[in-house]
Phi, psi and omega in degrees: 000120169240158180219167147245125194244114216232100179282112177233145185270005170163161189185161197199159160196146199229083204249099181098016191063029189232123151335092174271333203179110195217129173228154191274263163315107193170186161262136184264152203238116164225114218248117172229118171307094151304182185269333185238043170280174177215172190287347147329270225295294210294330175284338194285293183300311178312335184299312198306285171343274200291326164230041152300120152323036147240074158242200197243147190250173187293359167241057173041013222247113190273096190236331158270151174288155188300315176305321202297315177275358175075043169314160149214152223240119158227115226252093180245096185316133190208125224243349186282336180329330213243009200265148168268101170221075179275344187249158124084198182248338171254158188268147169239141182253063205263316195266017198251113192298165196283139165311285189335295165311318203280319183319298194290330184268344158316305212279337171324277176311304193311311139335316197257322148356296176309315192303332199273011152061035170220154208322141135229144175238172193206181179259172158281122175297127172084359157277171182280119157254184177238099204235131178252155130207193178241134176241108164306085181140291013269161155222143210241106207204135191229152185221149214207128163303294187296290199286011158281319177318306174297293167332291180301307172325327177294295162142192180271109203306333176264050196224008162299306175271034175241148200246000000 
């Protein structure tokens, strides 16, 4: 699973002149489905999410969590996340799971999110949206399920030569 992770003072998306899903404090979520994620992935990133440190603490400080600050979340699917254009001019999107998969596993994440009792709204999967927001700060931040997973395993690469 890779995401961008977009800290906003509001956000929206909008399919069809129509509000599909709008939040103030929080995070804009634009969340892309592999072909060989799992529910492994999609719980490893919300965890990530919901208590990443960057919102600001009362000494300016990015030291609180989206739970910490009552945040929300707007969740959108994005399947260009997965484009490959390391060839040619157009992107090929081969590690970007199949619509079928990415719908039911979009809805997945969307769900286990839920779980963490803080507000989420979302787009309609596989339409043209409209995503409006204020990217807060800005701060921008993009996160990949596999290669954080590997970074954990290993353990934290700047804490090897401390004793």
């Amino acid at each position: 699973m890779r995401i961008v992770l977009q800290r906003v003072s509001k956000a929206s998306v909008r399919v069809e002149e129509k509000t599909t899903g709008q939040i103030d404090r929080g995070f804009l979520v634009l969340a892309g489905i592999a072909q060989d994620d799992s529910e492994e992935d999609y719980r490893f990133i919300a965890e990530k999410i919901v208590n990443l440190r960057v919102f600001e603490d009362d000494g300016g400080k990015m030291n609180r969590s989206l739970l910490d600050v009552g945040g929300a979340l707007l969740v959108v699917s994005q399947f260009t996340l997965f484009a490959d254009c390391r060839k040619g001019r157009r992107p090929s999107f081969i590690e970007a799971a199949p619509p079928q998969k990415a719908s039911v596993d979009f809805d997945l994440f969307v769900n286990i999110l839920r779980q963490y009792g803080v507000k989420v709204e979302t787009g309609i999967f596989g339409a043209m949206m409209d995503v409006e927001l204020i990217n807060d700060g800005p701060v921008t931040i993009i996160l990949d399920s596999k290669e954080m997973k590997s970074v954990s395993r290993r353990g934290n690469p700047r804490n090897i030569n401390e004793k």
